[in-house]
ROTORDREN-55161 format. One line per 2 residues: number of its first residue (from 0); their letters; for each residue x, y, z of N, C-alpha, C, O. Coordinates in nm, 2 decimals, padded with zeros to 4 digits. Last residue first. Layout:
REM ROTORDREN-55161
NUM = a = X,Y,Z,X,Y,Z,X,Y,Z,X,Y,Z; ...
This chain:
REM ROTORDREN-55161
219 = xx = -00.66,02.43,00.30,-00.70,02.31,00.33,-00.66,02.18,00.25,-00.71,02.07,00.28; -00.33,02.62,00.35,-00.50,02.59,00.24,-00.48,02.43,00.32,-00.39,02.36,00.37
217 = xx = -00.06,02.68,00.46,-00.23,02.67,00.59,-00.35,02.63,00.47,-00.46,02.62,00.51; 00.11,02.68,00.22,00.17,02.64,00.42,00.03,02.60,00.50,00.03,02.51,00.59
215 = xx = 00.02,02.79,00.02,00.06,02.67,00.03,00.08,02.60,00.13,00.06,02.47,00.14; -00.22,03.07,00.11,-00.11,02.98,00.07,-00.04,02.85,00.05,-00.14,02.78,00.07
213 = xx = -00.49,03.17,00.12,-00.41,03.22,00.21,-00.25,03.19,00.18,-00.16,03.26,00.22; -00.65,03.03,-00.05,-00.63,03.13,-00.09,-00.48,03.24,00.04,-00.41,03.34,00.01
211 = xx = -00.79,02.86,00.09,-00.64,02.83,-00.01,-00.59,02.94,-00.05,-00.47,02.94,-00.08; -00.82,02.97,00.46,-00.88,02.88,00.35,-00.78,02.89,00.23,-00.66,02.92,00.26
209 = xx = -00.82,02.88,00.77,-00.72,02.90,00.67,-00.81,02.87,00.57,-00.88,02.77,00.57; -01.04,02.90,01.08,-00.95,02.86,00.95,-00.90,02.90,00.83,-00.98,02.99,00.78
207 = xx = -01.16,03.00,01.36,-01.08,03.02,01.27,-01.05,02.97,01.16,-00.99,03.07,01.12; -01.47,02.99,01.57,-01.32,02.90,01.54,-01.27,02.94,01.39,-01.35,02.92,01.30
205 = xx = -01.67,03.01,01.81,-01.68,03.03,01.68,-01.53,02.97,01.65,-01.49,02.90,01.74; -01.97,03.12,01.96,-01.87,03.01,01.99,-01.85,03.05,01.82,-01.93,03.09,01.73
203 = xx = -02.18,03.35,02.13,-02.14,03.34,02.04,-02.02,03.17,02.08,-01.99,03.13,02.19; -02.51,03.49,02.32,-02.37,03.45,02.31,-02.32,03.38,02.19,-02.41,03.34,02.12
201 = xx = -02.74,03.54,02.33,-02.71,03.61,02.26,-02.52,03.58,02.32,-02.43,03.66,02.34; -02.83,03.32,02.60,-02.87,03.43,02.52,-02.74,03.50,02.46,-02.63,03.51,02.53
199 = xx = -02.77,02.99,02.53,-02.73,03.15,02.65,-02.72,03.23,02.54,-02.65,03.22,02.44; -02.85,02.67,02.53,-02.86,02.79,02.46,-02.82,02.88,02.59,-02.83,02.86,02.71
197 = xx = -02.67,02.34,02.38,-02.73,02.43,02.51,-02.71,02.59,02.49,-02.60,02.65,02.46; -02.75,02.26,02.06,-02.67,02.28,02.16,-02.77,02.40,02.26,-02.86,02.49,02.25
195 = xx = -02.94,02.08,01.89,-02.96,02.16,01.91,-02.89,02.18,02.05,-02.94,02.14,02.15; -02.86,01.92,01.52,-02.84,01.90,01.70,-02.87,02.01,01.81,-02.76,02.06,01.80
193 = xx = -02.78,01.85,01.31,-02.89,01.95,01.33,-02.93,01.90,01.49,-03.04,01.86,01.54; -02.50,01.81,01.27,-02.56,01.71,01.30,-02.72,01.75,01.30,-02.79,01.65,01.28
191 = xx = -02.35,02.03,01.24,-02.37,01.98,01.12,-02.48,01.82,01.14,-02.53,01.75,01.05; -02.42,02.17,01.51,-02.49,02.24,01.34,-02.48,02.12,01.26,-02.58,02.08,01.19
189 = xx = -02.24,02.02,01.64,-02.44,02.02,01.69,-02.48,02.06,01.58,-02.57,02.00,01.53; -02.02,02.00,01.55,-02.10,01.91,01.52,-02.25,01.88,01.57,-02.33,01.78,01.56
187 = xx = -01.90,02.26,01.39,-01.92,02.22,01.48,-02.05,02.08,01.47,-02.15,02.08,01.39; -01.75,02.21,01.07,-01.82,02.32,01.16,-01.86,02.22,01.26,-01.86,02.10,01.22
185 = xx = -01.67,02.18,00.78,-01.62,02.17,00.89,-01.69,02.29,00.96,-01.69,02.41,00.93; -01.78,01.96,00.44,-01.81,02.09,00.52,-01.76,02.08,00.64,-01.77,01.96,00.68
183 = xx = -01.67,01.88,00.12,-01.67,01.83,00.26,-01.75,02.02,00.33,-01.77,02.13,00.29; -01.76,01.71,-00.17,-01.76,01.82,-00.08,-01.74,01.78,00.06,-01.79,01.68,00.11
181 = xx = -01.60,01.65,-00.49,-01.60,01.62,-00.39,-01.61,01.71,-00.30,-01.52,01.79,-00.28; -01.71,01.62,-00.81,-01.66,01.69,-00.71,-01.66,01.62,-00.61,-01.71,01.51,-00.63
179 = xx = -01.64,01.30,-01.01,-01.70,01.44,-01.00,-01.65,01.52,-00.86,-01.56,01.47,-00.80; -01.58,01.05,-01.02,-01.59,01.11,-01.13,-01.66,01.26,-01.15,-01.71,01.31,-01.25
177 = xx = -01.54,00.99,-00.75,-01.42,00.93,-00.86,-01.44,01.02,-00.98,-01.35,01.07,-01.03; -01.58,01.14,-00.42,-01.64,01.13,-00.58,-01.50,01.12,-00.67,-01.41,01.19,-00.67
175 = xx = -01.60,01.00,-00.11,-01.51,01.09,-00.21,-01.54,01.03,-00.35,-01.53,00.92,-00.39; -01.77,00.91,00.06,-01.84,01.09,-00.04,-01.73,01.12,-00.11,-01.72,01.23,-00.16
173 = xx = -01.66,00.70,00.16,-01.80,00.65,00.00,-01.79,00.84,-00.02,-01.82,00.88,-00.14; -01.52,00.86,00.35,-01.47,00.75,00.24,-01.56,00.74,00.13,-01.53,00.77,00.01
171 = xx = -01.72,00.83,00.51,-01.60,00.96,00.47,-01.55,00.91,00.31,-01.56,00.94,00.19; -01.79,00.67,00.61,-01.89,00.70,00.52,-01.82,00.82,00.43,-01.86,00.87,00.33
169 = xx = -01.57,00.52,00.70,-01.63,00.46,00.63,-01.76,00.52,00.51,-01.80,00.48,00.40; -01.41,00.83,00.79,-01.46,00.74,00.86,-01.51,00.62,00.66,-01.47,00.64,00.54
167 = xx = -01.08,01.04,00.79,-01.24,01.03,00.72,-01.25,00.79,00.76,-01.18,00.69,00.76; -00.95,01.19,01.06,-00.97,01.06,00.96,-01.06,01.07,00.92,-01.15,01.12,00.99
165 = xx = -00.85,01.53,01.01,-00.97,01.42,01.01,-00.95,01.30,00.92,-00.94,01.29,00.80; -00.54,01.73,01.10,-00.60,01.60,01.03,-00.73,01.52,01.10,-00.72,01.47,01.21
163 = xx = -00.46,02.06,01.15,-00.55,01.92,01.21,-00.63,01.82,01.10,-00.73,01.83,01.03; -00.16,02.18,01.12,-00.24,02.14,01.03,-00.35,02.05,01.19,-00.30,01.99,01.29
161 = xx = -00.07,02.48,01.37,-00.05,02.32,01.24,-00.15,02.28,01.23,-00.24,02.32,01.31; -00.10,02.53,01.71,-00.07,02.53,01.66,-00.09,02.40,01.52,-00.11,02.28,01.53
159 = xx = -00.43,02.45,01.88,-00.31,02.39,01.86,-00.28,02.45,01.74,-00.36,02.45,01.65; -00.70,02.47,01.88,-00.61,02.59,01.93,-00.49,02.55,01.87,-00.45,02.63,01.78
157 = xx = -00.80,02.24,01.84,-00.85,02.35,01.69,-00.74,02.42,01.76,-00.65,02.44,01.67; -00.77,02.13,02.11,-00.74,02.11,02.00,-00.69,02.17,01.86,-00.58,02.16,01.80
155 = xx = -01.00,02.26,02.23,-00.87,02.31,02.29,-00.76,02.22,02.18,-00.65,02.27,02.17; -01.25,02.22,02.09,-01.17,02.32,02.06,-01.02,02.35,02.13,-00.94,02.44,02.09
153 = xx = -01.15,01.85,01.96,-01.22,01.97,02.00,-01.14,02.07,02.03,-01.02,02.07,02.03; -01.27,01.69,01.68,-01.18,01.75,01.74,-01.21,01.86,01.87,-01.30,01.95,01.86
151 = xx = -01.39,01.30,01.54,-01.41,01.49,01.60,-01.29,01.56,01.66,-01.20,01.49,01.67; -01.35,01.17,01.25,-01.32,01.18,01.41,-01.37,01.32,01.44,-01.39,01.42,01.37
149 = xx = -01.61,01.18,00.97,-01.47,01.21,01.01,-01.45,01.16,01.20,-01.55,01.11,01.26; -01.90,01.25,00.91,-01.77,01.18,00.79,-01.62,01.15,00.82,-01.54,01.11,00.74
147 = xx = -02.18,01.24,00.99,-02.04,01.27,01.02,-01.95,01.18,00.95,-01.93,01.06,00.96; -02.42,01.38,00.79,-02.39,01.27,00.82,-02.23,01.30,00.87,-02.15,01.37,00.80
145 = xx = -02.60,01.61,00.73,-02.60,01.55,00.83,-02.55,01.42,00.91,-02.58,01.36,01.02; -02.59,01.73,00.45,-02.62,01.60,00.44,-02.65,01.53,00.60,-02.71,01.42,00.61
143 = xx = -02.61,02.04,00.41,-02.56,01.97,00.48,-02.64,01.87,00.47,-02.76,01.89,00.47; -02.77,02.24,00.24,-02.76,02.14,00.16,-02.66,02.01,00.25,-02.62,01.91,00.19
141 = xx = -02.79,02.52,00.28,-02.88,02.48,00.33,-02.87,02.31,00.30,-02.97,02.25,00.35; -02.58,02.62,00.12,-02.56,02.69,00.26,-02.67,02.52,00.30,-02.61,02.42,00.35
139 = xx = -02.54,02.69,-00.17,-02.50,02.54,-00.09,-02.51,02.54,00.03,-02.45,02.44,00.09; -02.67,02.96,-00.22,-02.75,02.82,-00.26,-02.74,02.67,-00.17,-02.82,02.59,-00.13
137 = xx = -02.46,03.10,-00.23,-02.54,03.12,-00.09,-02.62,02.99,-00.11,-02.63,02.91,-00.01; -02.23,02.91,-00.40,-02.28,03.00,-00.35,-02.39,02.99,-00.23,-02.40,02.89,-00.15
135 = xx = -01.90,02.76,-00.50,-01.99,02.78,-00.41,-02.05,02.90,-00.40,-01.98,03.00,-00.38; -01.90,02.78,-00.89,-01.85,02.77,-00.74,-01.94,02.79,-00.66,-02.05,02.84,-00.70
133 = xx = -02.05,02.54,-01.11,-01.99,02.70,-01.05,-01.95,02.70,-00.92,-01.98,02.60,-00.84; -02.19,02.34,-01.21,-02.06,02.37,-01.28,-02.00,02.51,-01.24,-01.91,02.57,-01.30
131 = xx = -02.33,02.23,-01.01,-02.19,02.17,-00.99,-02.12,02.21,-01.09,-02.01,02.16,-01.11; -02.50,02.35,-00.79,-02.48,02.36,-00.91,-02.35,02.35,-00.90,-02.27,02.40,-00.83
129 = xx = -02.56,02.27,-00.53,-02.66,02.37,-00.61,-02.65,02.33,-00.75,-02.74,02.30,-00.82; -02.42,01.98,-00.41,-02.39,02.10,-00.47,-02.51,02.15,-00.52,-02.59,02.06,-00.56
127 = xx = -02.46,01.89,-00.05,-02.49,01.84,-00.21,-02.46,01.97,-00.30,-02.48,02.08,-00.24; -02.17,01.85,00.15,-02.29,01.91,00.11,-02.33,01.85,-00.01,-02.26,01.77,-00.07
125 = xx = -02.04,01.66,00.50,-02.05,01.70,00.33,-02.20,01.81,00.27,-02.30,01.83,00.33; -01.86,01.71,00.78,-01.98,01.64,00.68,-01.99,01.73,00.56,-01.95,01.85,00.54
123 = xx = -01.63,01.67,01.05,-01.67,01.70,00.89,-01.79,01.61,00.88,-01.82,01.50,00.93; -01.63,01.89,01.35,-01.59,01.75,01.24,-01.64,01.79,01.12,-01.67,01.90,01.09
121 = xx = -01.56,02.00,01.69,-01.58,01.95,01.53,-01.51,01.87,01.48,-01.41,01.81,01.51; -01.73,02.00,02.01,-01.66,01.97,01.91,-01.66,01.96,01.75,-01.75,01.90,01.68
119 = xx = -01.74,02.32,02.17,-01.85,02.23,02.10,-01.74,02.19,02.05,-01.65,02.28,02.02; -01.82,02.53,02.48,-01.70,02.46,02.39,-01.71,02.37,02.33,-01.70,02.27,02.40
117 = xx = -02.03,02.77,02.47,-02.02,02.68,02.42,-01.92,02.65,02.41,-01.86,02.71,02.33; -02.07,03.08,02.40,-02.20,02.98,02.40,-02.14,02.83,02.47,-02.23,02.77,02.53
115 = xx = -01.78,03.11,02.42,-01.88,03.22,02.46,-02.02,03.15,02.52,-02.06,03.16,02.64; -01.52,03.09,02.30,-01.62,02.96,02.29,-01.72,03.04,02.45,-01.71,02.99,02.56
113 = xx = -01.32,03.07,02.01,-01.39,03.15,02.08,-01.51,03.09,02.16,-01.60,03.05,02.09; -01.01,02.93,01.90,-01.15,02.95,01.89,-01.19,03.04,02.01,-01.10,03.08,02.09
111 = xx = -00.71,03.13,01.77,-00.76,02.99,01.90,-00.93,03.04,01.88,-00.96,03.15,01.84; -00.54,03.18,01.50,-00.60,03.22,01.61,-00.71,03.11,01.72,-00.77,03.01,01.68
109 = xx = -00.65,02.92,01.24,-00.57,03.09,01.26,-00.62,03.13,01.39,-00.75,03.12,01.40; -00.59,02.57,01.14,-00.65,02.69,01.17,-00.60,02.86,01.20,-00.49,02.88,01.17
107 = xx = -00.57,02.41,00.88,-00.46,02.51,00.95,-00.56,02.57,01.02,-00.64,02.64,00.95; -00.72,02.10,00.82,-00.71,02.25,00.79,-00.63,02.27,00.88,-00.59,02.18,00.96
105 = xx = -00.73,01.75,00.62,-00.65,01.86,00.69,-00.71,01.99,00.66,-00.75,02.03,00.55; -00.83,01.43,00.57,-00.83,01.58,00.51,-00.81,01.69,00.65,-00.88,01.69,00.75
103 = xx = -00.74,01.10,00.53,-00.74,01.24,00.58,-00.79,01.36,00.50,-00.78,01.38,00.37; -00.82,00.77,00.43,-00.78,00.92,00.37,-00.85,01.02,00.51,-00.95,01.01,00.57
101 = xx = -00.79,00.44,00.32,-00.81,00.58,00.39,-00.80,00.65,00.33,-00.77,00.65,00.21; -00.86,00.32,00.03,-00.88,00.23,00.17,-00.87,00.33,00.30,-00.94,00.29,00.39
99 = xx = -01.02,00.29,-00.24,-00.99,00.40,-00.12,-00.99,00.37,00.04,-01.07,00.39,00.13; -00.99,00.11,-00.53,-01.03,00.12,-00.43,-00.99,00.22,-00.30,-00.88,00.19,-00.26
97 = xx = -01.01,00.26,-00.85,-00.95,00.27,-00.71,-01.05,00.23,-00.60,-01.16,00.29,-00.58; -01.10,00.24,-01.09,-01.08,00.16,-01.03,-01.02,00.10,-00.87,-01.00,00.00,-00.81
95 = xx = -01.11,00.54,-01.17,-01.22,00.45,-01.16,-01.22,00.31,-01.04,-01.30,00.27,-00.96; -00.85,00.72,-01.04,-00.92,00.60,-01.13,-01.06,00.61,-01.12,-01.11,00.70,-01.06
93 = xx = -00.90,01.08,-00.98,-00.89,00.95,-00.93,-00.95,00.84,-01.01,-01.07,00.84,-01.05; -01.02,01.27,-01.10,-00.89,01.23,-01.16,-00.86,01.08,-01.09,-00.81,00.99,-01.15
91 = xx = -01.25,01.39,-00.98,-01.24,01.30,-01.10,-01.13,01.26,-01.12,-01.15,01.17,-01.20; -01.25,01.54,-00.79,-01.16,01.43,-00.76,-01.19,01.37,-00.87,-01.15,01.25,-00.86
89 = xx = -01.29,01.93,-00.78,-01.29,01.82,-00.84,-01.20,01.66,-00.82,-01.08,01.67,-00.84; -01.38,02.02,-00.44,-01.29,02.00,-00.56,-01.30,01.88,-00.63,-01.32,01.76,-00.58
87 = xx = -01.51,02.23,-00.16,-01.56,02.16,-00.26,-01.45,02.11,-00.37,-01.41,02.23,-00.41; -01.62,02.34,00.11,-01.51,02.32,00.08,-01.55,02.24,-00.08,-01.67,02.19,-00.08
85 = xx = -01.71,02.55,00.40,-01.76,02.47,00.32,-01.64,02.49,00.24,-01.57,02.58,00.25; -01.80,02.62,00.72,-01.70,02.65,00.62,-01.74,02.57,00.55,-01.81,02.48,00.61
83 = xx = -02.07,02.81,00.83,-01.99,02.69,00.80,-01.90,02.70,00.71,-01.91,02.78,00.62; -02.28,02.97,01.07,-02.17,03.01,00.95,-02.11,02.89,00.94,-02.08,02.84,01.05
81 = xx = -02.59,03.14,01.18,-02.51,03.02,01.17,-02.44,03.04,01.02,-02.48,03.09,00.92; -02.76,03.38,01.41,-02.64,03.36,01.29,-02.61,03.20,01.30,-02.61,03.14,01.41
79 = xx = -02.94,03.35,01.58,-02.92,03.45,01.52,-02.81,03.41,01.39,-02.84,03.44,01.27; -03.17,03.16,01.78,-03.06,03.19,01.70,-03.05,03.30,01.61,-03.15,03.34,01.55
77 = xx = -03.37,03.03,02.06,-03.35,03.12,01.94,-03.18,03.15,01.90,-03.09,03.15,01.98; -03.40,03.06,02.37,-03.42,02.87,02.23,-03.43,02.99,02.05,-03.51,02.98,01.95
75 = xx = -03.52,03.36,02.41,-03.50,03.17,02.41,-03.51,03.07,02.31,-03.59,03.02,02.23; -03.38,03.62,02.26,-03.51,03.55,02.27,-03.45,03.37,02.31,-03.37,03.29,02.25
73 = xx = -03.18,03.67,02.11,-03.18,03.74,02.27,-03.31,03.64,02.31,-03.31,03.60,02.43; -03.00,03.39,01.98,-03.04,03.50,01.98,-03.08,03.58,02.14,-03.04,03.55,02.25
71 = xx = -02.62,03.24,01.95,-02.76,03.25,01.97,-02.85,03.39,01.98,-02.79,03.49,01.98; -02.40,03.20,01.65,-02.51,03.27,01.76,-02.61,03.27,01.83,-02.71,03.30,01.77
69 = xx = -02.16,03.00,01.56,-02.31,02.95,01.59,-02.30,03.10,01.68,-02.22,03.12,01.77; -01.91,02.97,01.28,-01.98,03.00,01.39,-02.10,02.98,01.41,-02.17,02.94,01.32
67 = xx = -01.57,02.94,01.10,-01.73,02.89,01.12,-01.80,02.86,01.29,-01.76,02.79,01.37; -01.42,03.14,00.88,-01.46,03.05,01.07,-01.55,02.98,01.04,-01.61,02.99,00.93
65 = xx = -01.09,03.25,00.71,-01.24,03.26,00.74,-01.29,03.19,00.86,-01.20,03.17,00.95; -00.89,03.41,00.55,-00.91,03.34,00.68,-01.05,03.38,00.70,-01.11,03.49,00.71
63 = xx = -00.88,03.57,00.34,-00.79,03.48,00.35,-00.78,03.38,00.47,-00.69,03.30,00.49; -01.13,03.68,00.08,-01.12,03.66,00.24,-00.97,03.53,00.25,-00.97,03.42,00.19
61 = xx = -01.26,03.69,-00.17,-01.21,03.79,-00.05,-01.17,03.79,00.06,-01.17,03.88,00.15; -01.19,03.37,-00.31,-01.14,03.55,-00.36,-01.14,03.67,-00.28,-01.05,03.75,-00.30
59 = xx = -01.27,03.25,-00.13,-01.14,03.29,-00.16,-01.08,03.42,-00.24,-00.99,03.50,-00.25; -01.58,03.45,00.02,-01.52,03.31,-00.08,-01.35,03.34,-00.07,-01.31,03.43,-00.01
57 = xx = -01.88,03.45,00.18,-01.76,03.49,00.23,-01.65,03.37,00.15,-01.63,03.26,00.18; -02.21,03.50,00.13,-02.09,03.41,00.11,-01.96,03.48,00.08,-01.93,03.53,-00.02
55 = xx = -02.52,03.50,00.31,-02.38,03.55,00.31,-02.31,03.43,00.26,-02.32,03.32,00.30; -02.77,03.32,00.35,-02.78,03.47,00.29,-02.67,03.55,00.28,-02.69,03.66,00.25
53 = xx = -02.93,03.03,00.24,-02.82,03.11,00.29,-02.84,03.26,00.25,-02.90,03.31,00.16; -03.26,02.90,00.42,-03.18,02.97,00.26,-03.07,03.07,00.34,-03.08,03.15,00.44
51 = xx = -03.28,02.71,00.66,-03.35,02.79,00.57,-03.23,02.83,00.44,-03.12,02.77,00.41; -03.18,02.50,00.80,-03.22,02.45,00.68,-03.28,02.57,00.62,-03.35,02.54,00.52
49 = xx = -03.05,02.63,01.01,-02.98,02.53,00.95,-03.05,02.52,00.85,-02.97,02.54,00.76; -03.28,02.77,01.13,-03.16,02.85,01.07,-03.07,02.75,01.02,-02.97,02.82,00.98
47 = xx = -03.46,02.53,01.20,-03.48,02.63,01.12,-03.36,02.73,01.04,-03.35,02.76,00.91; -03.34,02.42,01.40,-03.35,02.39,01.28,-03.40,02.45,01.18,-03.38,02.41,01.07
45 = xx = -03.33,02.65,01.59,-03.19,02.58,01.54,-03.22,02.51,01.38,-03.15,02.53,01.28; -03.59,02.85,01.52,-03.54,02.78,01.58,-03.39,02.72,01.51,-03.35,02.74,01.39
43 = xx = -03.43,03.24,01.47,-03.53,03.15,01.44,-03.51,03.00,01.49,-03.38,02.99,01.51; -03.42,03.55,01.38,-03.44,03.46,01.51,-03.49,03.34,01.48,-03.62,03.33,01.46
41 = xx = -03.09,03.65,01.20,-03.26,03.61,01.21,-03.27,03.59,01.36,-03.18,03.60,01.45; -02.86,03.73,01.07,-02.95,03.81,01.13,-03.10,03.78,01.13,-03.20,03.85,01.09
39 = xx = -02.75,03.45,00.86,-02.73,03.53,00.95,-02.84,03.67,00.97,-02.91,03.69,00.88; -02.62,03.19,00.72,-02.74,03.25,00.77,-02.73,03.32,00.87,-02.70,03.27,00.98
37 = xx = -02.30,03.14,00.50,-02.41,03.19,00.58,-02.55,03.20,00.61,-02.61,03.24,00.51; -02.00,03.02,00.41,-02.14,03.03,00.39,-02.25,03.04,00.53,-02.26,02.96,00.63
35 = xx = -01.65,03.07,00.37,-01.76,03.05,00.46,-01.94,03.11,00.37,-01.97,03.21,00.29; -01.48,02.83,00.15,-01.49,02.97,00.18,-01.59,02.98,00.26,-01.67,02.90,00.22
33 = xx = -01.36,02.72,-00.19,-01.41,02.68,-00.05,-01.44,02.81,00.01,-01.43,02.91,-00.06; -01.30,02.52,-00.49,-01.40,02.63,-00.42,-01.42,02.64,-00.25,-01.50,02.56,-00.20
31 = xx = -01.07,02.40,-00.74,-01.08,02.43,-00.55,-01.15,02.54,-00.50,-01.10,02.65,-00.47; -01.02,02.23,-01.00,-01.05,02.32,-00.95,-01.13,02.30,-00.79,-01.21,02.22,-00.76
29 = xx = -00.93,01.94,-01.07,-00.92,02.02,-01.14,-00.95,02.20,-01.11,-00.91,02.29,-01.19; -00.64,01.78,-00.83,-00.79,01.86,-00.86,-00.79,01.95,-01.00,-00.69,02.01,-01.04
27 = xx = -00.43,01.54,-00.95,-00.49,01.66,-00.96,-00.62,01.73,-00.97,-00.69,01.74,-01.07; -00.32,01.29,-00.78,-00.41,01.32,-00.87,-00.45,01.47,-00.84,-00.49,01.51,-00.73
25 = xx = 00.00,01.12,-00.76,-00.05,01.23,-00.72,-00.15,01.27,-00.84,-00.11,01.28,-00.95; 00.15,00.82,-00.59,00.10,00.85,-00.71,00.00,01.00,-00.73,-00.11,00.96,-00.68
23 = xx = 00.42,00.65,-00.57,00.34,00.75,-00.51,00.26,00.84,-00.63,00.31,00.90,-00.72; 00.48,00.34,-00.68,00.51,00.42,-00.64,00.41,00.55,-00.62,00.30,00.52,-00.67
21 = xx = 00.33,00.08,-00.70,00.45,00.07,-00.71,00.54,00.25,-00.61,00.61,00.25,-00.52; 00.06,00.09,-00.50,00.11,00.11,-00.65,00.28,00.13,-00.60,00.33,00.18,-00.50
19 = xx = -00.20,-00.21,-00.40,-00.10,-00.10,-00.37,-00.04,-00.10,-00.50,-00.03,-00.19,-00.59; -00.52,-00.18,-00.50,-00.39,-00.20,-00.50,-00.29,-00.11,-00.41,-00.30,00.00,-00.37
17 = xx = -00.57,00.10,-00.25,-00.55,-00.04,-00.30,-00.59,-00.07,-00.44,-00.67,00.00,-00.50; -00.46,00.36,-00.12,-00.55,00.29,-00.22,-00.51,00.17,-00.24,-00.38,00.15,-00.24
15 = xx = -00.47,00.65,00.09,-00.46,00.52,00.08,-00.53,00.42,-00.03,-00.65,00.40,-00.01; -00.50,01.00,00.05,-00.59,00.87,00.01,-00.45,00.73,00.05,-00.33,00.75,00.02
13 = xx = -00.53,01.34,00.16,-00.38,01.24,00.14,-00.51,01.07,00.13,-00.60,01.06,00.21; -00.58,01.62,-00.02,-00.65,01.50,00.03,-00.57,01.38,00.03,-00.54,01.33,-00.08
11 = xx = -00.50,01.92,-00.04,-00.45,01.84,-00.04,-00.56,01.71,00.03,-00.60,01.74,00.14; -00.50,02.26,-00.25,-00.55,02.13,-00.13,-00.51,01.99,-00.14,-00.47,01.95,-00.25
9 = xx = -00.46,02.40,-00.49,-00.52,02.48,-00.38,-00.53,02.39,-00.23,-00.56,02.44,-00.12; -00.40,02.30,-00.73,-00.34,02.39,-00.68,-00.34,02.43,-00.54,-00.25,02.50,-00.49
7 = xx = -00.37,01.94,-00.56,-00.44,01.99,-00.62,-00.38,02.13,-00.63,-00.29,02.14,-00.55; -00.40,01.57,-00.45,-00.38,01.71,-00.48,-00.43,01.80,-00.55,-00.53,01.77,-00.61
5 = xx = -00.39,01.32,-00.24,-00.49,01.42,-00.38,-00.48,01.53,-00.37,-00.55,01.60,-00.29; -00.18,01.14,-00.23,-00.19,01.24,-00.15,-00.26,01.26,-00.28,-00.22,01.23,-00.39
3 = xx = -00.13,00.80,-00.12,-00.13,00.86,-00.21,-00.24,00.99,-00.23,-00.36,00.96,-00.24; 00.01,00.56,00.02,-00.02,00.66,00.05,-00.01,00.78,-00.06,00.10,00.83,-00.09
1 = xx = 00.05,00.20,-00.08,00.10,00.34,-00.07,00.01,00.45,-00.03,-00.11,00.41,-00.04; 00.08,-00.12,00.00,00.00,00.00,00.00,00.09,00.12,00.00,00.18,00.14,00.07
């Protein structure tokens, strides 16, 4: 077995594949959309601000460090903002025939989280694309699959200095697309679970990341 890293200009997805190949073998994304998506300035229940329509997107082209956050609102059992990072790249290059026996996926984070509401763990889960011949927009906000694709981390973790690697789990594994994009999303795992964490008014929890646009050293 070799370890064989999916690359890309912008990212890196290190894969395990079977067969094993003689030598290391590196598949190029064809293109790398990532960057924070939003609902923000409402009141509304948890599940509700998870599943309504996005209304901010924060992309690589403007932003070189982005987060992903939960607000609650002044009203009980109410919310004000939810923010996720979301991530998306072509893995078509990968055989057909590859079997995928692991794989990691890594972010850099920037500055230590904020944990106000909340010290909540994260993880990864995936989105469905709006539209898979353009980059992410407000569209993909509402499109979390709800399924955990990864180990968890938590925030005294996220603090740590360098990269934080998620094993991608069994199901992690089936969402990496042989002949089309591949999405991952990183945010806390009450939001991506639609789990409804313990509320205090109009407090905030939130966490840092690198997105590609930042460099070679911290892109996802």
């Amino acid at each position: 077995r070799k370890e064989v890293p999916m690359a890309s200009k912008t990212g890196v997805l290190a894969l395990l594949v079977m067969p094993a190949l003689a030598d290391i073998t590196i598949f190029y994304a064809d293109t790398v959309d990532d960057g924070r998506l939003s609902r923000t300035d409402v009141m509304e229940s948890f599940s509700d601000i998870r599943s309504g329509a996005g209304t901010q997107a924060s992309l690589t082209s403007n932003v070189t460090e982005s987060s992903f956050l939960l607000t609650a609102g002044s009203s009980p059992q109410t919310w004000k903002t939810m923010r996720g990072f979301y991530w998306k790249a072509s893995t078509a290059g990968i055989p057909d025939n590859a079997i995928i026996d692991s794989a990691t996926m890594g972010f850099s984070s920037s500055s230590n989280c904020y944990s106000a509401l909340g010290s909540f763990n994260i993880t990864l889960s995936n989105f469905t694309e709006a539209d898979t011949g353009t980059g992410l927009t407000t569209d993909d906000y509402p499109t979390l699959s709800g399924i955990v694709l990864s180990d968890t981390k938590t925030m005294a973790q996220w603090n740590v200095d360098g990269y934080k690697k998620f094993t991608l789990n069994a199901d992690g594994l089936s969402a990496i697309n042989k002949t089309g994009n591949t999405t991952f999303a990183l945010n806390f795992w009450y939001t991506l679970t639609n789990t409804t964490p313990p509320w205090l008014a109009s407090r905030s929890s939130y966490c840092y990341v690198y997105d590609t646009s930042n460099g070679t050293a911290t892109r996802p």
